[in-house]
N, C-alpha and C positions, 0 to 999 in steps of 0.2 A: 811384451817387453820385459828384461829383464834391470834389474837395477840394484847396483853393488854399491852397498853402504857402511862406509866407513865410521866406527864404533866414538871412538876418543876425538873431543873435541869438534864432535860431525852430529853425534846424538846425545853424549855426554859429554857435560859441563868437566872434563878432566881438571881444568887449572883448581875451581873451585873443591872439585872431592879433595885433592893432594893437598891444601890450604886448609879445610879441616879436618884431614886424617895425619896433619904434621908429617906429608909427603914433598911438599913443596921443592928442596932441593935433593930431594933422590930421585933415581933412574928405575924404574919397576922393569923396567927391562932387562937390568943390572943385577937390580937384589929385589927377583920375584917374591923369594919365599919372606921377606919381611914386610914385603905389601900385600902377600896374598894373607898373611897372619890378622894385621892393621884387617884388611876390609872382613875376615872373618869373625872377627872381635868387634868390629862397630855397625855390619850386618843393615847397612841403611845404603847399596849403591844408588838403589831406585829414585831417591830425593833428589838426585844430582844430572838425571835428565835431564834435557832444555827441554822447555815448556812446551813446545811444538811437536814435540818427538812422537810420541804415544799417536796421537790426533793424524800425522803424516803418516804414519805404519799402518794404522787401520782405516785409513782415507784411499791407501793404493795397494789396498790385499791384493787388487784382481791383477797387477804384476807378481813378478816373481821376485821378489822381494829377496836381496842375500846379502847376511851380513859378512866385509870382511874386515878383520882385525889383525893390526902388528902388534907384536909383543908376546914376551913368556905366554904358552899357551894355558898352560894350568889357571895363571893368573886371570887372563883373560876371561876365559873360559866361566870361571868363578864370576867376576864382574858383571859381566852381561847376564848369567841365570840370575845376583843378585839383582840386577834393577829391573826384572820381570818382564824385560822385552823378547827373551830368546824365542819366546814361541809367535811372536807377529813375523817371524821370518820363515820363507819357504825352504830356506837352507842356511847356514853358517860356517863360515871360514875362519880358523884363526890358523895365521900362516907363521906363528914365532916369528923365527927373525928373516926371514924370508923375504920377499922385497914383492907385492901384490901381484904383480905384474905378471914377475915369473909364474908363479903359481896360478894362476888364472888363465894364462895361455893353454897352461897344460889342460885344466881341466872344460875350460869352452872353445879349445881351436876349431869346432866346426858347428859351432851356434849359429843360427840362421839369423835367428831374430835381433832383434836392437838390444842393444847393453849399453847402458850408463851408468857412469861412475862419478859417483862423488868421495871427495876426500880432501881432509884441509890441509892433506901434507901435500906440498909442491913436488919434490923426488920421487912420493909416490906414482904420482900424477903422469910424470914423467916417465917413469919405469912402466906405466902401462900403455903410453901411446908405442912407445917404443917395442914391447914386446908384443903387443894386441892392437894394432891401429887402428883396427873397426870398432874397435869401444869409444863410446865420445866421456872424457872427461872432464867435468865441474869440479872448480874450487869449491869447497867452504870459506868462508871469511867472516866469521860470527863478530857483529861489533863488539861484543862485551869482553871478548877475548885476547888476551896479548898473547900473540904467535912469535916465539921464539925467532925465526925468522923471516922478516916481512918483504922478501923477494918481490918486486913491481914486476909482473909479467901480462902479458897480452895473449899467451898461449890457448888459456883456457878461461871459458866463462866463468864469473865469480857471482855466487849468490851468497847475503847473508845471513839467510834462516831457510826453515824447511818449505813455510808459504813462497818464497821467492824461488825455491828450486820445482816447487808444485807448479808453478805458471810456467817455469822452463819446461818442463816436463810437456807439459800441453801440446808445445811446437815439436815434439815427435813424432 
């Protein structure tokens, strides 16, 4: 089984890094290179993992484990090596500004096996049933988090941490 894992907000605490790197109301997707300076300067992404993260990566090594991420890829790219998860993954994706979906069709249109996808953005979610329909996609819905926007849908399963999507996991 393969399982696509959304970076921001899915494994890391985003709200909270932006809150003490005095990111809060900037777009890093906007002005990459002054948040990729910020995290080069304070050099501590790893603390801003949710608690579960690390534990669920080397709980399900024996999938195929891939990370994918929206947003500046440089930026990106940097965050993830700094909070030292890059290598619990079989492969990683960062798609800039790209929309998951797309990118994903292209590179697993003829994956046999099971794909899962989690990701707490709802359009993403969207963008990949739509382009990849054999992928099953999970919410995140981390309680401690205020999501921008709290769309009520039935589409797709919602779990709120990693243990709740590990027991999902099971019934595949």
């Amino acid at each position: 089984m393969r399982i696509l894992l959304d970076f921001d907000w899915t494994l890391f605490n985003t709200e909270q890094y932006k809150k003490e790197m005095g990111l809060e109301n900037i777009s890093c997707v906007e002005h990459s290179n002054r948040c990729l300076k910020i995290l080069k300067e304070h050099g501590k992404a790893g603390m801003f993992l949710f608690p579960d993260t690390v534990d669920f990566l080397k709980n399900h090594s024996q999938h195929r484990l891939i990370l994918v991420t929206f947003g500046d890829k440089k930026y990106q790219k940097a965050k993830v090596q700094q909070s030292g998860i890059l290598n619990l993954f079989s492969e990683s994706i960062f798609t800039g500004t790209e929309m998951k979906g797309d990118i994903i069709k292209r590179i697993f249109k003829h994956a046999e096996e099971k794909i899962i996808f989690l990701d707490d953005d709802f359009a993403q979610l969207q963008n990949m049933k739509k382009q990849c329909p054999h992928i099953v996609g999970i919410r995140m819905r981390r309680k401690e988090m205020k999501y921008g926007s709290d769309i009520k849908q039935t589409e797709f399963p919602e779990v709120s941490n990693l243990n709740e999507f590990a027991q999902l996991l099971a019934s595949f």
